[in-house]
C-alpha positions as CSV (number, residue, x, y, z in Angstrom):
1,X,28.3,-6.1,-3.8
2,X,24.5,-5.2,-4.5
3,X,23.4,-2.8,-6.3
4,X,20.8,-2.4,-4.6
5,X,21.3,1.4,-2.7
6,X,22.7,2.3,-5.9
7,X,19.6,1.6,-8.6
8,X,17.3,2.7,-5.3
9,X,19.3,6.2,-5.8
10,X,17.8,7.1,-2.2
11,X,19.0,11.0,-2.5
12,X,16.7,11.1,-5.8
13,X,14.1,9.4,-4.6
14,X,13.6,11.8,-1.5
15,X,13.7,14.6,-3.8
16,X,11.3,13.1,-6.4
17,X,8.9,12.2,-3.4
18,X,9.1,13.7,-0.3
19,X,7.9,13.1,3.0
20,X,6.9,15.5,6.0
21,X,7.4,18.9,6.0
22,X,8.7,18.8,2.6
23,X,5.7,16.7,1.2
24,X,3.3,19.1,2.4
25,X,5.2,22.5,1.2
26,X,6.0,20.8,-2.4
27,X,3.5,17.9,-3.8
28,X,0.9,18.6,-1.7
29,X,0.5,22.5,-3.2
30,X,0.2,21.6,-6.8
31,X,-2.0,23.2,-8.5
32,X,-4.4,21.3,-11.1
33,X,-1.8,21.6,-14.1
34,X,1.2,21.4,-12.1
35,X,0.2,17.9,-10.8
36,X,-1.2,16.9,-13.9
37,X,2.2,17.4,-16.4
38,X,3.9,15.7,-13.1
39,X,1.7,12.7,-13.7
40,X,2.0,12.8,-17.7
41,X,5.7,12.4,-17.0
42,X,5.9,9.9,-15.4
43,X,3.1,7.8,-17.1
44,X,4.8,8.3,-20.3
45,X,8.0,6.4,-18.6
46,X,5.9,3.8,-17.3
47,X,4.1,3.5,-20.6
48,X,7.3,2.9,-22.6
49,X,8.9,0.5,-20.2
50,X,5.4,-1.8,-20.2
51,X,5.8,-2.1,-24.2
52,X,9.1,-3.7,-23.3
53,X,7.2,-6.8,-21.5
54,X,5.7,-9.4,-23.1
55,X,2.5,-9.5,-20.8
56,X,1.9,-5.8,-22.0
57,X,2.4,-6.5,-25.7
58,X,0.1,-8.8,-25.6
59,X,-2.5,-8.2,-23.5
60,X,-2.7,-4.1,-25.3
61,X,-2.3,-6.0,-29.0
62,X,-5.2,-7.8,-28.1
63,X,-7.5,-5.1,-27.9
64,X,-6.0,-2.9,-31.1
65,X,-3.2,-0.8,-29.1
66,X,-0.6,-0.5,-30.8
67,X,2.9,1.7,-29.9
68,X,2.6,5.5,-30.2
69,X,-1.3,5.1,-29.7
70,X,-0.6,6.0,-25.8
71,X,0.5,9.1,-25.8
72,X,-1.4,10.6,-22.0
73,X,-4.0,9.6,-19.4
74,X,-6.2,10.9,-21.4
75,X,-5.7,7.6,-23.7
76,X,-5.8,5.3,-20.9
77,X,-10.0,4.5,-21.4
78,X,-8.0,2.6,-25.3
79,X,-6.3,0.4,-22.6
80,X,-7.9,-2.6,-21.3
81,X,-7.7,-3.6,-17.4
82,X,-5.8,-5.8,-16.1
83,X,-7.2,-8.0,-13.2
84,X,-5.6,-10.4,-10.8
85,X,-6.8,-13.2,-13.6
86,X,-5.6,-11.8,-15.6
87,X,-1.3,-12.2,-14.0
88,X,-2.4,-15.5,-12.6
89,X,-3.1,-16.7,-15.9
90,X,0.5,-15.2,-17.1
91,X,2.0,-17.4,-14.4
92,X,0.4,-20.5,-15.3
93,X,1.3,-20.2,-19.1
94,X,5.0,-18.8,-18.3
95,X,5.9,-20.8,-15.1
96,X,6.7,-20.1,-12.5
97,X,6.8,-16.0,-12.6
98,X,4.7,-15.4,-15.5
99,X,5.7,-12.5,-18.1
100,X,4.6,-9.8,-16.8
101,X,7.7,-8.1,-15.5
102,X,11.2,-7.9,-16.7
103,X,14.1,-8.2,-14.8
104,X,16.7,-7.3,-17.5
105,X,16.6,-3.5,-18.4
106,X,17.0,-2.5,-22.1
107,X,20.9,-2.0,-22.0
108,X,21.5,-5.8,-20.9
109,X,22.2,-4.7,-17.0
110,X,19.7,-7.1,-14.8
111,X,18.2,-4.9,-12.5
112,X,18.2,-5.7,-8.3
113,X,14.7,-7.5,-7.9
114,X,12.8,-8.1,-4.8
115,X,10.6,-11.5,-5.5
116,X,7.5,-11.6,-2.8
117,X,3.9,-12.9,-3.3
118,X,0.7,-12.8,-2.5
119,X,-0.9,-14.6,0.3
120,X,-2.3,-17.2,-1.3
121,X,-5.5,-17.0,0.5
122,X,-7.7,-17.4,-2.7
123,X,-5.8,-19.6,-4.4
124,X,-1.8,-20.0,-5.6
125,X,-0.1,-16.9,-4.6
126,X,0.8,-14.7,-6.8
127,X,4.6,-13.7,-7.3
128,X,5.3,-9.9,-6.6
129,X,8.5,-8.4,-8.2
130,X,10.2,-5.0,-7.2
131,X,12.6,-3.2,-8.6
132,X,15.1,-1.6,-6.0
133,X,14.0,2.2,-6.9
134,X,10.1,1.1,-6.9
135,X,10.3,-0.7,-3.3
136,X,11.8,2.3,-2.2
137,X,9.1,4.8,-3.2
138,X,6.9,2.4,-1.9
139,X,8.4,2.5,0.9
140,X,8.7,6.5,1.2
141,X,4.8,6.9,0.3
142,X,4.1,4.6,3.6
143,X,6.6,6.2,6.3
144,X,4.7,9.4,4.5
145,X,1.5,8.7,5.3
146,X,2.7,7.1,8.8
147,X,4.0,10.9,9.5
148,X,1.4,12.7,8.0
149,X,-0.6,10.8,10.9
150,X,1.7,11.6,13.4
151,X,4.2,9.6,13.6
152,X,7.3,11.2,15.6
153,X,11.3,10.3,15.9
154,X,10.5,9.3,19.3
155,X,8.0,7.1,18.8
156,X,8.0,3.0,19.7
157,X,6.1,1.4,16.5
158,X,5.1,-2.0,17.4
159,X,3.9,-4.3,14.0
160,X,1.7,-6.9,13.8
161,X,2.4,-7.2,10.1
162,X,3.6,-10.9,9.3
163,X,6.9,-11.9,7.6
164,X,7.5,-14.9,5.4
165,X,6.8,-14.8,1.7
166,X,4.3,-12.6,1.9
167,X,5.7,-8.7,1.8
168,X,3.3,-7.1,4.3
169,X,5.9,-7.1,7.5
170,X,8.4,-6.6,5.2
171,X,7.3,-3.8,4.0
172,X,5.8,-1.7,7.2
173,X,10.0,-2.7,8.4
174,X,11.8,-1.2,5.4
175,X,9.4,2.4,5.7
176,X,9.7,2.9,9.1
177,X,13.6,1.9,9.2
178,X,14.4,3.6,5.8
179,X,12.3,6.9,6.0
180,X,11.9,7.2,10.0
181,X,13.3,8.0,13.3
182,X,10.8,5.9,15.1
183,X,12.2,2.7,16.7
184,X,10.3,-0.5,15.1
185,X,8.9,-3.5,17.3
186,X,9.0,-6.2,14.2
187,X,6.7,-8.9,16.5
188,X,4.9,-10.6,13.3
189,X,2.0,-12.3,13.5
190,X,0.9,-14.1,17.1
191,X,2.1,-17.2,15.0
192,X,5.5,-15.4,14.8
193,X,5.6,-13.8,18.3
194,X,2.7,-15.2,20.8
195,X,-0.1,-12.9,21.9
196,X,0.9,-12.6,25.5
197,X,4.7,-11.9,24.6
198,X,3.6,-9.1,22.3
199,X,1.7,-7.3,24.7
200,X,4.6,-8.0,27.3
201,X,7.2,-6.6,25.1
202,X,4.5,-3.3,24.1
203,X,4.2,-2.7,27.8
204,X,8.5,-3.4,28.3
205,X,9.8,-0.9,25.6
206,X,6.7,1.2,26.0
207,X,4.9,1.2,22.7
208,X,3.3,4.3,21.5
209,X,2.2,3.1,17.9
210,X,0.7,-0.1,16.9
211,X,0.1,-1.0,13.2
212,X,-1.3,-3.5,11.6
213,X,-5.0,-5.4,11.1
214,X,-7.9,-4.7,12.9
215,X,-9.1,-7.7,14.3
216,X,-5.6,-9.0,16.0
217,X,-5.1,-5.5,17.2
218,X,-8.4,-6.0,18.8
219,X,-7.2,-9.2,20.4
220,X,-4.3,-7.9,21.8
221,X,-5.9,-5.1,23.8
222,X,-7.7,-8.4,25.4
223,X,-4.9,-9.9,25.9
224,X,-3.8,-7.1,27.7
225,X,-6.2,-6.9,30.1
226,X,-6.0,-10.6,30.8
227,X,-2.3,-10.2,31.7
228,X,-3.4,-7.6,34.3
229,X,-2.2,-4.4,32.0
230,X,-4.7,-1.3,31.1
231,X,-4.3,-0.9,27.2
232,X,-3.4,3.0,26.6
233,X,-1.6,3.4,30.4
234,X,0.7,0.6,31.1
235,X,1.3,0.4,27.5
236,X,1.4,3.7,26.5
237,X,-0.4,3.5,22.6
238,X,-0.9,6.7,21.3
239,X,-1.7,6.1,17.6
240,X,-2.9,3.0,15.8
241,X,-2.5,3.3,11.9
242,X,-3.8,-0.2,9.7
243,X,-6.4,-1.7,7.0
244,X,-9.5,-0.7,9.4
245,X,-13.0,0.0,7.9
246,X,-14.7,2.6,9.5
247,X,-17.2,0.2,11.3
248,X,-14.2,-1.0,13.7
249,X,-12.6,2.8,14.4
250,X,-14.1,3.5,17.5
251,X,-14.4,-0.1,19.0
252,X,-10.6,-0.2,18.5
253,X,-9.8,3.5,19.8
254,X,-12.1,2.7,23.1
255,X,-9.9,-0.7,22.9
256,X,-6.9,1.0,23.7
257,X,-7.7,3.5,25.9
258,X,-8.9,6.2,23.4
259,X,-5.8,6.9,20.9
260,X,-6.6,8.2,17.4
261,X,-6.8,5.3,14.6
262,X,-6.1,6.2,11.3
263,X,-7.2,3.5,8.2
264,X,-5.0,3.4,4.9
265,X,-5.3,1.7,1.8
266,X,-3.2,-0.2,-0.6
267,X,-2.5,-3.5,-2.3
268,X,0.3,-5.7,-2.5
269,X,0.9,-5.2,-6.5
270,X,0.7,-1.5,-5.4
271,X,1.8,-0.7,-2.1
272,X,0.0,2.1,-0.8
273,X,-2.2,4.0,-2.7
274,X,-4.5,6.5,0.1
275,X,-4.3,7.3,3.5
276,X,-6.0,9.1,6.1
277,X,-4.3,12.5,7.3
278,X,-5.1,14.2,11.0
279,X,-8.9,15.5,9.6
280,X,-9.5,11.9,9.3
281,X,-11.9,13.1,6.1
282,X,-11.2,10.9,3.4
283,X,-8.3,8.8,2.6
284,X,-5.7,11.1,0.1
285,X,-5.0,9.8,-2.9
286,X,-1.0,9.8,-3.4
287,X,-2.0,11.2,-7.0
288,X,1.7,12.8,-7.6
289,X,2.8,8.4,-7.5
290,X,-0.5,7.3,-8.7
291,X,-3.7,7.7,-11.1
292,X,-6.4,6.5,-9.7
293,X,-9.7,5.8,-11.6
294,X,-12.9,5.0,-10.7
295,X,-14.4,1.8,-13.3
296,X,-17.7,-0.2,-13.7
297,X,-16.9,-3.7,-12.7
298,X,-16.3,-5.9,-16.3
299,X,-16.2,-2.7,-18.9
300,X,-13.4,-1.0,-17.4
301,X,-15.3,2.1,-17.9
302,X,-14.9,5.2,-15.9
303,X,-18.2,5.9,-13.7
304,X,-19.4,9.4,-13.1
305,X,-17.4,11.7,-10.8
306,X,-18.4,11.0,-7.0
307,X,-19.8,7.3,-8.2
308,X,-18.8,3.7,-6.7
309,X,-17.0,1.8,-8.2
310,X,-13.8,-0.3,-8.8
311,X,-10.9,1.3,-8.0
312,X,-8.3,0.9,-11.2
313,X,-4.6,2.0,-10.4
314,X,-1.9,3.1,-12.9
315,X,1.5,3.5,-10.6
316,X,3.4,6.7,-12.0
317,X,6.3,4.8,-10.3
318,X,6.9,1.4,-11.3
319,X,8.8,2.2,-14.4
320,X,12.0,-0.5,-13.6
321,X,11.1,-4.5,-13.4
322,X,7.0,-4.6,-12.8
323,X,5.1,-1.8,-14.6
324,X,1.3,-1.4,-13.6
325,X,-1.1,-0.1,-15.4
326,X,-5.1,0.0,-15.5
327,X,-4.8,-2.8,-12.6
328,X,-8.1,-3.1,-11.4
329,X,-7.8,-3.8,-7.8
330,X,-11.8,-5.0,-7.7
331,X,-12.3,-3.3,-4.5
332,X,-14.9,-0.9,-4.5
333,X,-14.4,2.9,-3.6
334,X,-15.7,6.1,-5.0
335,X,-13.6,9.6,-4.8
336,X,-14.0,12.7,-3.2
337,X,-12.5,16.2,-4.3
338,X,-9.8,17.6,-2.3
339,X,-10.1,19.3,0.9
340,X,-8.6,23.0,0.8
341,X,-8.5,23.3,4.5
342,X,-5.9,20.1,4.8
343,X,-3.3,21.8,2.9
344,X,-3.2,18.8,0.5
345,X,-4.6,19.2,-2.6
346,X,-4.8,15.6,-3.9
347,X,-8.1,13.5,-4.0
348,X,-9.7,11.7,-1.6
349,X,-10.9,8.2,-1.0
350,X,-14.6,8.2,0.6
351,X,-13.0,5.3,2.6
352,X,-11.6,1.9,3.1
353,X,-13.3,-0.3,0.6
354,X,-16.3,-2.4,1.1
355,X,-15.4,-5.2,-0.4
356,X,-11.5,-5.1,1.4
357,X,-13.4,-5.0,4.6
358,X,-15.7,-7.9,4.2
359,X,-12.7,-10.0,2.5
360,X,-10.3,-9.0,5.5
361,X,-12.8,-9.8,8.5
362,X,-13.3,-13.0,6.8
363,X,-9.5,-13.4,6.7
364,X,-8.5,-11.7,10.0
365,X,-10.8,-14.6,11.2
366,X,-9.2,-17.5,10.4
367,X,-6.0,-15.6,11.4
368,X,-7.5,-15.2,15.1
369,X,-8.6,-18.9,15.1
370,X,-4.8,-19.8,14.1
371,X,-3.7,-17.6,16.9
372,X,-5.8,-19.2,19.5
373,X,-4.9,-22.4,18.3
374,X,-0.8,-21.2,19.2
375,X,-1.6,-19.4,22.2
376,X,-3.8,-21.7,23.8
């Protein structure tokens, strides 16, 4: 038998980070300190296990760190950042994972990995690894934000998130199955499920959510109306949550008939990191699972509070097979204080980054071509 549902522990895991109503009477509310010794806790766990891999030992050694020298955030500027370069080079000099996670745990037991990657689309795609526990907060902190936008027991959620190696449909499945009511639509990709059967299935089973990227979201409302239905009445979309960009928000809500669109933010080393809430002000920073800095490009060096920059991600999470720290995601942000009228009292992203937008258009693109090409 796996041991999957038993290393994922769910009943701790819903305690540790909740979702809902809970989420925003308990995390949410910390004050300052609270949420900072939460944070200290966990990075000290993370800290200890990335000592045990040899991609961490190395990379730290080469820059003077030594054990012990790491004792809080506060010490994190000692730490050097760790780019995708960086792991891709790990793979090609330990082939073919690399050494930057460890599957075995310190007592011998092999812990219940999940092996994804990357998609490849600059190059050889990276191998993702996941511990059982640290897919599952992953999962929590997306069917979190998903709520916090609205999302409701009854709802239909139809995905456009593709399946195969890569984890993105994957991983919007296991949130909303796992940490929902809402009944999931898995369509795929229009290579998976073709454009006009999507919109035929929305309109069948009466969608009210659609998730997933901009651009194909865009196409499907066209492909709506050429199949004679009227996006936002025949198929009923209330809420569209995705990687967006704030240029394409309204063109998308007017798409479909007016619903609300909500943007989020994450990685695939990461999962998610921010996302929107109903003030649509800012993306909130999941800061009691993350600790999110703000670096100039190269030096690694924090900028000045409310600056651009790089956004640079320790996860307080993944503490199990694939630690992550200082990962400098090379997507440019700045951060915003929090918002006392939310309720939430976590920082904010200013918004979906820059260069992610640019990179995903250009991407979404060739996607579209590919799905022309197959629905033709």
């Amino acid at each position: 038998m796996s041991r999957y549902f038993t290393q994922a522990d769910f009943p701790g895991l819903n305690k540790a980070f909740p979702i809902g109503d809970a989420f925003l009477s308990g995390p949410a509310q910390l004050d300052p300190e609270q949420l900072r010794a939460l944070q200290e806790d966990r990075f000290a766990r993370v800290v200890a296990r990335a000592w045990q891999i040899p991609f961490y030992c190395r990379h730290w050694r080469g820059a003077g760190a030594e054990p012990g020298d790491i004792t809080s955030l506060d010490d994190l500027e000692r730490l050097p950042v760790v780019t995708k370069e960086h792991l891709m080079a790990s793979v090609e000099s330990v082939p073919p994972y690399g050494d930057y996670h460890g599957m075995t745990r310190a007592d011998g037991e092999r812990y219940r990995t999940v092996l994804q990657t990357t998609s490849g689309t600059t190059g050889v795609p990276q191998p993702l690894f996941f511990g059982a526990r640290d897919r599952e907060v992953q999962n929590i902190l997306l069917a979190r934000a998903y709520l916090l936008q609205g999302l409701q027991a009854s709802d239909v959620v139809h995905s456009i998130y593709g399946f195969g190696m890569i984890n993105g449909g994957h991983y919007i499945r296991e949130a909303i199955l796992h940490h929902t009511e809402a009944l999931l639509l898995s369509a795929g990709t229009g290579v998976e499920t073709r454009s006009r059967q999507q919109v035929e299935l929305m309109h069948r089973f009466g969608a009210t959510v659609l998730v997933g990227f901009a651009d194909y979201m865009l196409r499907l409302a066209q492909t709506a109306s050429d199949s004679g239905l009227v996006p936002g009445t025949d198929i009923p979309l209330r809420m569209i949550s995705g990687h967006l960009g704030q240029d394409v928000r309204d063109t998308l809500s007017d798409a479909w008939g007016g619903v609300l669109v909500y943007d989020w933010y994450g990685v695939g080393d990461t999962g998610i990191i921010a996302a929107e809430g109903p003030s649509q002000e800012g993306l909130y920073v999941w800061e009691d699972a993350h600790f999110v800095e703000i670096v100039t490009p190269g030096s690694g060096k924090p900028v000045e509070p409310g600056e651009p920059g790089n956004i640079c991600v320790t996860v307080l999470f993944k503490d199990t097979v694939y630690p992550i720290i200082r990962f400098d995601t090379q997507d440019v942000s700045s951060l915003l204080p929090p918002d006392p009228p939310s309720g939430i009292n976590f920082q904010r992203s200013r918004g979906f980054p820059v260069a992610v937008t640019i990179w995903l258009s250009s991407w979404c693109q060739r996607l579209s071509n590919l799905h022309r090409q197959v629905t033709a």
